[in-house]
N, C-alpha and C positions, 0 to 999 in steps of 0.2 A: 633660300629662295627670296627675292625680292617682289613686292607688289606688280609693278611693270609684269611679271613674267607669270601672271596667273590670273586667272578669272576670281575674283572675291563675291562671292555667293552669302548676303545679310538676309538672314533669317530669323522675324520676329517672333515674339509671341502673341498671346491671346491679345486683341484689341488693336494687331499694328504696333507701329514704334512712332509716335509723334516727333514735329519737327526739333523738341529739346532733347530726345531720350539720345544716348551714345549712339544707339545705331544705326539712327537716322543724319546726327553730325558726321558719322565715318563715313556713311554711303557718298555721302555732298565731298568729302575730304581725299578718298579714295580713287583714282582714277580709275580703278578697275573693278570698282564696286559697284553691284547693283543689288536692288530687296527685292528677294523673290516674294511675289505678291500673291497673294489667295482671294477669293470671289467674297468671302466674308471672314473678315477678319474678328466677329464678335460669336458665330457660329462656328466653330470650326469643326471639320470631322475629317477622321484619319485619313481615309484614302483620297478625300480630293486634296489635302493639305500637300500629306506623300508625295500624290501625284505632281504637282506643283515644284516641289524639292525636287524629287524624279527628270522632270522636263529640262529645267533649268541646267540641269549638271550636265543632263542629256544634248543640251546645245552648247554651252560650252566650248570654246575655239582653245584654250590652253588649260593647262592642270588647274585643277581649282581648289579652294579654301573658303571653308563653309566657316561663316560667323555665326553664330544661332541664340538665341534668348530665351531662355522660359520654354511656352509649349513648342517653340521654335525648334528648341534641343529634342526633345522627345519625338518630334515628327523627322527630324534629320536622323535619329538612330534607327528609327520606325523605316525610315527609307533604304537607308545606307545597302541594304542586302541587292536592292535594285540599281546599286551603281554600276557601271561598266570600271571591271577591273583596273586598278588604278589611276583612275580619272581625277579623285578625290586624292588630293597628296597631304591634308592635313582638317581640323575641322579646333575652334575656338569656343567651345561651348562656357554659357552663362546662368548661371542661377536658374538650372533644370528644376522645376516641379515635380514633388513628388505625386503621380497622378494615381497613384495607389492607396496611399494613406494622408497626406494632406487635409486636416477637418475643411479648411476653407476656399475650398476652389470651386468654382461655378462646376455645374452640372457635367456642360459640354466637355469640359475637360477631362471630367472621368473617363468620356470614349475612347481616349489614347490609352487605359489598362488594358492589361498589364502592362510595364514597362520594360522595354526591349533589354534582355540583358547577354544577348550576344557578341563575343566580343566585335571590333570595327578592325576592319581591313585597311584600317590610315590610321596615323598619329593624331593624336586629339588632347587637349586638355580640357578640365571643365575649374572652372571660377566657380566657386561654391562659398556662401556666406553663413557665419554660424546662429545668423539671427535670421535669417529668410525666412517669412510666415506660410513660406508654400514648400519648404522641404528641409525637414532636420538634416544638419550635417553628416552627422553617420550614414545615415541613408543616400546623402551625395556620394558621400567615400565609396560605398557601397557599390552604385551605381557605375561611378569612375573604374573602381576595381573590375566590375565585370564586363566594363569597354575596353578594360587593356587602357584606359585613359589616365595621366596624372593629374592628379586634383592639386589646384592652388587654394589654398585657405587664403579669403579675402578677409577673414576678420566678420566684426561687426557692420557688415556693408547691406543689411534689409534683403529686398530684391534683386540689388545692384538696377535699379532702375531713377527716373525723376524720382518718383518719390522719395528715394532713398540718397538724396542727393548725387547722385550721379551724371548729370548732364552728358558733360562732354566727356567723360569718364578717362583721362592722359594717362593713367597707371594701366589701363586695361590697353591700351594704344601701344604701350610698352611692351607688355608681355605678349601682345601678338606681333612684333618687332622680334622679340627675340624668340618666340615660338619659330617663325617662318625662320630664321637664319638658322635654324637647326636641321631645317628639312634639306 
């Protein structure tokens, strides 16, 4: 599948995706990318978040491929049951949070526990870093595992976000290149 032939659906996490973070360079880069936006991006809560992912998919004119970051990922698996049957032909998940055991993640985040562990009715990968201070490795795997999803080990890559020097992030630009030419 090429970009031209799908709706790209970026989906941040907790706080937005500022104008340096990847996700925000790919929307600008991407012709058929747009960031599904939420009413507060510093509160978030599951159902209006969901709901938000939900609509987005739900309008949609061609197959689509969800990009997601952080609590981004979590709200996109949280939704996923409410997609219209193959709508959704692949999903690029990034340094998912663990919102169950994580010591350090703001409050609002724990409202997405438990973590959805249903498998996903689409292809999916999740980028997982083995230094992320919001979710041990294993517990990505884990995660991954019980999506039916293949986990990429990024290595020593933080959040995978700015901080984590990640800006423009080309290596991740890649492997959702060759994610979609597989679907």
């Amino acid at each position: 599948m090429k970009t031209a032939d799908c709706d790209i659906l970026i989906v941040p996490g907790l706080g937005g995706s500022d104008e340096d973070h990847w996700q925000a360079r790919w929307a600008g880069r991407l012709a058929t990318a747009q960031v599904v936006a939420q009413d507060d991006w510093h509160a978030p809560t599951p159902g209006a978040w969901c709901g938000r992912i939900t609509e987005a998919v739900a309008a949609a004119t061609r197959p689509v491929i969800l990009i997601a970051h952080s609590l981004g990922v979590v709200a996109c698996v949280a939704a996923a049951p409410r997609f219209a049957p193959g709508v959704v032909r692949g999903a690029l998940f990034v340094a998912c949070p663990d919102v169950e055991e994580a010591p350090d993640l703001p409050e609002a985040v724990r409202a997405f526990a438990p973590m959805p562990r249903d498998p996903l009715p689409f292809p999916s990968l999740l980028v997982a870093s083995r230094t992320d201070p919001y979710c041990a490795y294993d517990r990505a795997d884990d995660f991954a595992h019980a999506w039916g999803a293949l986990i990429v080990d990024a290595g020593e890559s933080g959040h995978i976000n700015v901080a984590s020097g990640h800006g423009p992030w080309p290596e991740g630009l890649m492997r959702l290149a060759g994610f979609m030419k597989g679907l």
